[in-house]
N, C-alpha and C positions, 0 to 999 in steps of 0.2 A: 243635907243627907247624902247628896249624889258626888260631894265635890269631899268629905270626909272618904267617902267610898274609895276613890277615884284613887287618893294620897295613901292608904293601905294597902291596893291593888299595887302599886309602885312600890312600895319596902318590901314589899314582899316577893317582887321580880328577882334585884338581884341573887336571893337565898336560892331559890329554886333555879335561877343557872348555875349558880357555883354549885347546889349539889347534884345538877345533870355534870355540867364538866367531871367534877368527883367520881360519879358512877364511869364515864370516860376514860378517864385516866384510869379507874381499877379495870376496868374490863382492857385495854390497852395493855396494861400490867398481866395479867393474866392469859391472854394471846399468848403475848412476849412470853411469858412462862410455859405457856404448852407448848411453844415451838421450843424454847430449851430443853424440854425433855426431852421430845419426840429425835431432837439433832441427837441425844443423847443415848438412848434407849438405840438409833440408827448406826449410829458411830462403832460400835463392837463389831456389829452384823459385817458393815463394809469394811474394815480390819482383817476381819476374819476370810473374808472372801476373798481380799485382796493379796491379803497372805498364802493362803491356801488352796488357792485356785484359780487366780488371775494369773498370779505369780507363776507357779508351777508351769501352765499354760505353756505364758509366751515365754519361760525360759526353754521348754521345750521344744517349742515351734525355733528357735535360737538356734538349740542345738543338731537340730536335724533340718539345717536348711541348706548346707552346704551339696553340691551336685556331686562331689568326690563321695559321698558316704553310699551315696544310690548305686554308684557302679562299683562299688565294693559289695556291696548287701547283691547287687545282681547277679554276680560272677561267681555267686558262693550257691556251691552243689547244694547244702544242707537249706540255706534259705529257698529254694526253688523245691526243693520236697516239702519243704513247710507251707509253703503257698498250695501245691497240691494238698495234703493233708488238710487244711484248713478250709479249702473248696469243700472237701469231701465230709470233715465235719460239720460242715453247716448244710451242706445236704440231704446230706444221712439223716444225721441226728436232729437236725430241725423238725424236717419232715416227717418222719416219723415218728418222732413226740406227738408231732400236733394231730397227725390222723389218729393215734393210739388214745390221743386226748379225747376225741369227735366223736370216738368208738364209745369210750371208756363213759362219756358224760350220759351216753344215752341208756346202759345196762343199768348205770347208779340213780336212776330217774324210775326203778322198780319202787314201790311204797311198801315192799315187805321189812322186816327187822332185821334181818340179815344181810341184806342188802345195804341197810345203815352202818351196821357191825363192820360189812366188811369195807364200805366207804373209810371207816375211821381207820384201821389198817393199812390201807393204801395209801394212806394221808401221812401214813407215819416219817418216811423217805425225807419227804420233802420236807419233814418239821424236825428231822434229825440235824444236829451243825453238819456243812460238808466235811471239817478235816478229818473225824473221827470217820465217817460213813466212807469214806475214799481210799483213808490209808487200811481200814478193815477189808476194803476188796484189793487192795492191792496184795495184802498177805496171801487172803483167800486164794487167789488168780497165782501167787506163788508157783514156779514148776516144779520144787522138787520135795516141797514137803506143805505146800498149799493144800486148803480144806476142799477144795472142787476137784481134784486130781489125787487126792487120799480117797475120795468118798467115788470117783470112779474106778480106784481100784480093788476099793472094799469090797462092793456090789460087781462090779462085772466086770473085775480084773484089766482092766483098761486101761495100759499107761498113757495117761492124758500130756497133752502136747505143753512145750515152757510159753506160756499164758502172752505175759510180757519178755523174755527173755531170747527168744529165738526169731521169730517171725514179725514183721513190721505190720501186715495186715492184722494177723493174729493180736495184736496188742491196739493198734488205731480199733480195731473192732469192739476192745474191750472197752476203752474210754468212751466209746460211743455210747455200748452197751449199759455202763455207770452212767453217763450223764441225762439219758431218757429214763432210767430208773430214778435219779434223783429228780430231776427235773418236770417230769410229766406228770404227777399227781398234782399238782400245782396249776399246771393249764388246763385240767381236767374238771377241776373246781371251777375256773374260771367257764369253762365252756356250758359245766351242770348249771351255772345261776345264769347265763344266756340261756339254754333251755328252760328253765324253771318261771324265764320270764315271759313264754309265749303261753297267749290266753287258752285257757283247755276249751273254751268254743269252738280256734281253727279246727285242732282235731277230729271234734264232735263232725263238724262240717263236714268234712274230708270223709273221714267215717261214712257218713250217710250218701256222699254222693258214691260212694265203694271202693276209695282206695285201701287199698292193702297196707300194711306196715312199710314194705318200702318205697313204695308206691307215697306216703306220708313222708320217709324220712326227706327224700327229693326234690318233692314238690313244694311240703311245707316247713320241714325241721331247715332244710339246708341252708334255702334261699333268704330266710328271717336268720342264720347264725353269718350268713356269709362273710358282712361286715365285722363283725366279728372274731370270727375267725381269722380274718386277712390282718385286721389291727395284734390279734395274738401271734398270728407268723411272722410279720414284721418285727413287734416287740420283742419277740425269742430270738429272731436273725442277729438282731442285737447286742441282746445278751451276753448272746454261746458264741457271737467277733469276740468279745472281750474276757470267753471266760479261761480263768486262768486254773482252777482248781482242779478239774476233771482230771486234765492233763499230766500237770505238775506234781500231785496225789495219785495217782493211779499206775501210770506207764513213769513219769520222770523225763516224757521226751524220748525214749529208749524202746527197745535198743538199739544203740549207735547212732543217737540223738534224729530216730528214722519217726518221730513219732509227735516232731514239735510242730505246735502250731504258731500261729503271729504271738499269740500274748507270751507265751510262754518263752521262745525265742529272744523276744525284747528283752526280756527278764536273765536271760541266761547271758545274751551280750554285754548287756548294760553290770553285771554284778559277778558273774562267775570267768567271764575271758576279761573283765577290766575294761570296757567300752561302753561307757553311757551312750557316746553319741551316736553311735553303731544301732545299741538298743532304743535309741528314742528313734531314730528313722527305718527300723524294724516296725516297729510300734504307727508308724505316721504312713509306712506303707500301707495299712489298709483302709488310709482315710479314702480315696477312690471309692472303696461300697459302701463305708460308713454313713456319708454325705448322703450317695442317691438314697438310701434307705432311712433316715431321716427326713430328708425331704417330704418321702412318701410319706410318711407317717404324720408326717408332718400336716399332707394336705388331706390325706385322709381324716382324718382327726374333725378337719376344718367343715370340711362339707359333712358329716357326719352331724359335730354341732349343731351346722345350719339347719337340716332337715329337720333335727328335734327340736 
C-alpha cells in the first residue's frame, strides 16, 4: 500500500513542476507586457517634453550666451528704463495686490448674503480671459475720445489727461492699475480659504481674554496667514517677472517704448526689430531674481511640508 503510494506521489511530480514553470513563464510573460506598455504610454510624454520644452530651453540658453549680446542689451537707454519699470512693477503691483488681498479676504469672511453677492462680483475680473479685459481698458484709458475722460467731461467738465499717450508715469501707472484689478481677486480667494481655515475657538479665545478686532487681526489672523501669505507673494513675484499681457494689452510698451518691461521687451527684440537673440538674452537677464526667488519658494515650500 505504502510502496503503490510512493510511485503515484512521483508521476504526479513531474505535472505539478511543468505547471509551476507554466504559471512562470505567463506571469514572466505578463511583466514583460506591462513594462511594454508602461515604455509606451511613457514614450509620448518624453517626446513631448523633449520637443517642447527641453528643446526650447537649451536652444535658448544657446542663443543668449554669447557676452557681446549683454553689452549691447546694457548700453541700450530703453533696456535700462525697462529694468526700472520692471523693478517698479513688481513693487508696486505685487505689493499692493497682496495687501489689497489680506484686506479684501477678511471684509469677505462677513456671513451676510450680500457680502456673498458681492464676493461673486469681485471674482468676476479675474474669471474674465485677459485679452478682452485689457484691450477694453486700453480703449477706455483712450485720451481723446476714451470712456474715463468722456465721462470726466460729461460730469465735471474736466479734460482728462492722454492716459497712455503723453506721460510715462501716467501710463506704467495704468498697467499697474489693470494688473491688481485683474489679478487680485484671485489671491483674495486664496487668502479667504487661509482664513476660513483657522479654527473659530482661537477667536472665541482671544475674545474672552479682550482682544479687540485688531487687537485679533495681529496677534491671531496674521501670524496663522503669515506663511502664507509670504508663499503667495513669492508665487505673484513670479508671475507678474513673466507677465507679458498687462503690458503688451494695455500701454503697448508706449509711449515711446517708456513703458516696457523684461518680458515684453524680449518680445519686441526677438520679433518686431528681427533679433531673437537680443530677445532671448533680454528674456535671461532676469534670471538673476528669477533663481533667488525660486530658490525661496522653493525652501519654503520644504520646511513648510515638514512641519505639517
Amino acid at each position: 500500500m505504502s510502496s503503490t503510494t510512493l510511485i503515484a506521489a512521483r508521476r504526479t511530480l513531474p505535472a505539478l513542476s511543468h505547471g509551476q514553470r507554466g504559471r512562470r513563464v505567463w506571469r514572466g510573460g505578463r511583466q514583460s507586457s506591462e513594462f511594454t506598455w508602461a515604455v509606451a504610454f511613457v514614450i509620448p510624454y518624453v517626446a513631448v517634453f523633449a520637443a517642447f520644452v527641453a528643446y526650447p530651453v537649451v536652444y535658448g540658453l544657446w542663443m543668449g550666451h554669447k557676452p557681446s549680446l549683454y553689452a549691447e542689451l546694457f548700453s541700450d537707454p530703453i533696456y535700462v528704463s525697462t529694468v526700472v519699470n520692471t523693478v517698479i512693477y513688481l513693487g508696486v503691483g505685487v505689493n499692493l495686490k497682496m495687501f489689497g488681498a489680506l484686506l479684501l479676504s477678511g471684509f469677505f469672511m462677513r456671513r451676510s448674503w450680500w457680502t456673498k453677492g458681492l464676493l461673486l462680483v469681485y471674482v468676476l475680473p479675474w474669471a474674465v480671459p485677459a485679452l478682452p479685459a485689457f484691450l477694453s481698458i486700453h480703449w477706455m484709458l483712450n485720451g481723446q475720445w476714451g470712456l474715463l475722460n468722456n465721462t470726466l467731461w460729461d460730469l465735471f467738465h474736466i479734460d482728462g489727461p492722454g492716459w497712455l499717450e503723453t506721460s510715462r508715469w501716467l501710463a506704467l501707472g495704468s498697467v499697474i492699475a489693470s494688473h491688481i484689478w485683474k489679478w487680485m481677486p484671485f489671491w483674495t480667494v486664496i487668502l479667504l480659504a487661509g482664513r476660513m481655515a483657522i479654527p473659530q475657538e482661537v477667536y472665541d479665545a482671544a475674545a474672552i481674554d479682550g482682544a479687540t478686532g485688531l487687537q485679533r487681526f495681529f496677534y491671531v489672523t496674521f501670524p496663522l496667514l503669515a506663511n502664507l501669505y509670504l508663499i503667495c507673494t513669492l508665487l505673484s513675484t513670479v508671475f507678474t517677472l513673466g507677465d507679458f499681457n498687462s503690458v503688451f494689452f494695455v500701454s503697448g510698451g508706449g509711449p515711446a517704448l517708456s513703458t516696457h518691461v523684461l518680458a515684453t521687451l524680449g518680445i519686441r527684440d526677438a520679433f518686431q526689430i528681427a533679433r531673437p537673440d537680443l530677445g532671448v538674452a533680454t528674456v535671461m537677464s532676469a534670471l538673476p531674481l528669477m533663481i533667488p526667488l525660486i530658490i525661496l519658494l522653493m525652501r519654503k515650500l520644504s520646511r513648510t511640508e515638514i512641519q505639517l
